[in-house]
N, C-alpha and C positions, 0 to 999 in steps of 0.2 A: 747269457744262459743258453746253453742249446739242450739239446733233445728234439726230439721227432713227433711231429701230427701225424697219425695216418689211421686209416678206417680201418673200424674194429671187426674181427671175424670171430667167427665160430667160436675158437682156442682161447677168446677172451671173456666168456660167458662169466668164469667163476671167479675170477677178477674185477669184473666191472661188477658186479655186488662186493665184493669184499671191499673197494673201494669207496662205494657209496657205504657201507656201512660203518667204515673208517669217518667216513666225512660229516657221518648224522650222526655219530655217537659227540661230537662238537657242537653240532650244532642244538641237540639234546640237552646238552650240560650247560651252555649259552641260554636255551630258554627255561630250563629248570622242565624240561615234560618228558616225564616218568612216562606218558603212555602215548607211543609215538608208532606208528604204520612201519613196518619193517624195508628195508632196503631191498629197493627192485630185484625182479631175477632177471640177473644178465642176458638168459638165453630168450624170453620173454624181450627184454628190449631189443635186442637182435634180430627179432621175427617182424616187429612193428612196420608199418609202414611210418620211410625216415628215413635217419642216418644213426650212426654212431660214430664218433671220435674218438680217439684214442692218442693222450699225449704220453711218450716216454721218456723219460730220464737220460743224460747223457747216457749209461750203463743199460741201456734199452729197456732196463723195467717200466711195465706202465705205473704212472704214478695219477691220472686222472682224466676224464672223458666226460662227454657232452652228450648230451642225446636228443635228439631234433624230431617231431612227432608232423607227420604230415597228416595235417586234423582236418579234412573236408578241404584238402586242396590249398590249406597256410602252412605254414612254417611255426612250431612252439616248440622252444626250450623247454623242454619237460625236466631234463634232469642235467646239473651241471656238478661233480665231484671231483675233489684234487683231494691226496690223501694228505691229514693233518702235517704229519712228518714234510711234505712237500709245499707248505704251503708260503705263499705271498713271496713265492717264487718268482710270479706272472704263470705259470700255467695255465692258470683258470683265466686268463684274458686270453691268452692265447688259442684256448679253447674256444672261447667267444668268434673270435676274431677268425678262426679256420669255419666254425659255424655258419659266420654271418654268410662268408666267400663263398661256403658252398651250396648255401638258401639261393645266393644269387645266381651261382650257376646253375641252379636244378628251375631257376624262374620265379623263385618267390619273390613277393615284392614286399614282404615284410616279415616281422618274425616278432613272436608274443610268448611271455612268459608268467607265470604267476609266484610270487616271492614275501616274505616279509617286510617291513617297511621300513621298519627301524635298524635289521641285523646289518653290521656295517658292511658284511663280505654276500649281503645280499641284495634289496635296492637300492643302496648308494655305492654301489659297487656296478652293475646293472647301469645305475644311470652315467659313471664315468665312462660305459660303452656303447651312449645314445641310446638308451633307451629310456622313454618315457612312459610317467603313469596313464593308462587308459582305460577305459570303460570295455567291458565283455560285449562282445560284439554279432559275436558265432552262435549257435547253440553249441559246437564243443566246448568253447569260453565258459560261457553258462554254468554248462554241466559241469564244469572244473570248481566253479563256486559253488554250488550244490555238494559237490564231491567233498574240497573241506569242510562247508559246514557239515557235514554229516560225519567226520570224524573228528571235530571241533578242535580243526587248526586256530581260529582267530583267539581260542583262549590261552595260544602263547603268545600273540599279540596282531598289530593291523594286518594284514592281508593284501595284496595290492597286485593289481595284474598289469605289465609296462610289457609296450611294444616301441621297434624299431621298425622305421622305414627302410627298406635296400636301393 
């Protein structure tokens, strides 16, 4: 497969939503929930302190990107979307995989996400990229489980927060 990792700018604000919403209208239809928190705004992830990713397509289109939240000084995958059309490509590993590289070059010494437990393209998928289940650790951790229960993610099923070591 090729295509291109490279850090997402400005020009990609309206894209990296339409992507993520590409990505959660599957994953939507996978858990049967009707009433789901709408897909990031690009230009919003852009501003964060982090990163962003951006993989593109042989044909230079972006087809899906990663988003890395520097939460009190760690490293968390907030957001990981490949668009359906593009999928089980490897994109989304390879998104990980540029992720992880560059957690380690900015000094993180690990990287923490929160995902479902059972969705196969999400922590057994997650765990084929070393990452392990773990316990919330941070108060941003925390507040991240706070955060779903208060728009009652666990009622499309377990809940699970897995980190990697770098």
């Amino acid at each position: 497969m090729s295509g291109t990792i490279r850090a997402a700018v400005s020009a990609d604000a309206e894209v990296l939503h339409a992507i993520e919403a590409h990505a959660d209208a599957l994953l939507i239809d996978t858990l049967g929930a009707p009433e789901w928190p709408p897909a990031g705004d690009g230009a919003e992830r852009l501003g964060t302190p982090g990163f962003v990713l951006v993989v593109e397509d042989p044909a230079d289109s972006p087809v899906g990107f990663v988003h890395v939240l520097d939460a009190d000084g760690h490293a968390h995958l907030e957001q990981l979307s490949v668009l359906p059309s593009s999928g089980r490509q490897g994109y989304g590993r390879r998104l990980v995989v540029a992720a992880l590289d560059e957690a380690r070059e900015r000094g993180y010494t690990r990287m923490s996400l929160r995902t479902y437990a059972e969705v196969p393209w999400n922590a057994p998928f997650y765990a084929s990229c070393g990452f392990l289940e773990s316990i919330p650790e941070t108060q941003f951790q925390r507040g991240l489980v706070d955060t779903e229960a208060t728009l009652s993610l666990d009622r499309y099923g377990r809940r699970v927060q897995m980190t990697v070591e770098l």
